[in-house]
Each structure stands twice: as C-alpha cells, then as structure tokens.
N, C-alpha and C positions, 0 to 999 in steps of 0.2 A: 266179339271182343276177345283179346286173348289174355291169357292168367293175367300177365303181366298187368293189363289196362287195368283188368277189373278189380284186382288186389290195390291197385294202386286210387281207383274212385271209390271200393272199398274202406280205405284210410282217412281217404276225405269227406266221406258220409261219415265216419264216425267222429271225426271231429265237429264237425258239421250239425251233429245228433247232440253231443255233448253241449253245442253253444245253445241250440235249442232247447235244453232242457227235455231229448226226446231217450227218456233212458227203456224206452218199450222198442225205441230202435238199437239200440245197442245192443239192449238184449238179444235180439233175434241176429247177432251178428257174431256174437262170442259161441264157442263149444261150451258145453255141459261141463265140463274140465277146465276152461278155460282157471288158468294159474296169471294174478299180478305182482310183480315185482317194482321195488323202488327202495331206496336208502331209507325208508322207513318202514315197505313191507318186506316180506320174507315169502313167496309164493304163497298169497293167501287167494283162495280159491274165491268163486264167483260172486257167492251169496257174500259174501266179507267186502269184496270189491267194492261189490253195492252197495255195500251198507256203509264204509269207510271212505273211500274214495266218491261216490257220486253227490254234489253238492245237494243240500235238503234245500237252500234257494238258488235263484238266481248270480250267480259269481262276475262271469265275464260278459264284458262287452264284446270283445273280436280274440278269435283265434287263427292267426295267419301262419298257412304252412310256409317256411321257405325253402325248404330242401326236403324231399321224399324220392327214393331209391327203392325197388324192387328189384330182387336177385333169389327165383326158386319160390320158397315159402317164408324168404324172410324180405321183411321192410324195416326202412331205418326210416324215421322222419324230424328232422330237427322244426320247431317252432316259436310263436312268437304269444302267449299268453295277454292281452291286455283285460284287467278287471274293471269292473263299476265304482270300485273305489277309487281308482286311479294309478295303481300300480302293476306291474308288468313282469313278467319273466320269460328265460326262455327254456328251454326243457329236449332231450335227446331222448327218443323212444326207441324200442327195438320189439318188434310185430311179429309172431311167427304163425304162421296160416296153417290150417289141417283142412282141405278139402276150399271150399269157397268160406268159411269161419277162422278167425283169431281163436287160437288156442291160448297164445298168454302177451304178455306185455312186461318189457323190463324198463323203467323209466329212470333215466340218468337226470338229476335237476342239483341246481346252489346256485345258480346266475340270476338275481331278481337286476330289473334292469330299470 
C-alpha cells in the first residue's frame, strides 16, 4: 500500500478508535511529541490531549468522514460528529504525519448542526 493509502486508513482507524472508545489504539498511533491544537487548545502535548480531549464516557454514536485528502505528510479531514444525546456537529481537522505516526492535530470547529 502506498503512503498515500495508508495515511489515509490511518485517519480512519483513528476515528474509527475514537468511536470505539479504543484510546490504546490511538495511542500507538500518535508520536511521543505528538502536539493538539484547537480554538480552545494551544499545542498542548500528548499526556494533556488525553487527559482533556479523550471522553471519560461514551459521547458518540457515529462519526462519518465526508471528505479526507492526503497530500505529502499532511491530511485534511472534514466530518460529521453525531452524539448519544442527540446532537451533532461537524468539525475540520488538519493531520500532519512524521514517519507512519501523527505528529499533531489542528482542529478547526463552531458548526454544531
């Protein structure tokens, strides 16, 4: 498979990970460095990610990609968030790869839908 593929079912495992509640997969997926960004983080490193960003329960029902792009080491992915409680958003990401791992995540979001 070539970069391109694997970066790109790479994106989809991790979302994929995330709906599963499988943060042992994600781990193994991120650098030791890996940096997350968003309108509420500031490059906060790995261990923060985890701890801030990864749900302590269950959140979503379905997360559907609708558009993912790979170009080099970077992926863009726009998607479609639906939760358990009935509410929805969608969210623009930007993925940059070191080696076959995500190095960091810039997450662009304010569309709840």
């Amino acid at each position: 498979m070539n970069d391109m593929r694997t970066r790109q079912q790479t994106v989809r495992d991790l979302y994929a990970a995330y709906l599963d509640d499988r943060k042992d997969k994600v781990g193994a997926m991120l650098t030791e460095d890996f940096t997350f960004s968003s309108p509420r983080d500031d490059h906060i490193d790995r261990a923060t990610y985890f701890e801030r960003c990864w749900p302590k329960q269950p959140v979503f029902r379905a997360i559907t990609i609708e558009f993912l792009a790979v170009e080099g080491d970077e992926a863009v992915v726009r998607y479609r968030a639906d939760k358990l409680d009935g509410g929805s958003f969608a969210n623009m990401e930007s993925l940059r790869f070191r080696g076959e791992k995500i190095a960091s995540v810039e997450v662009y979001f304010g569309r709840n839908l």
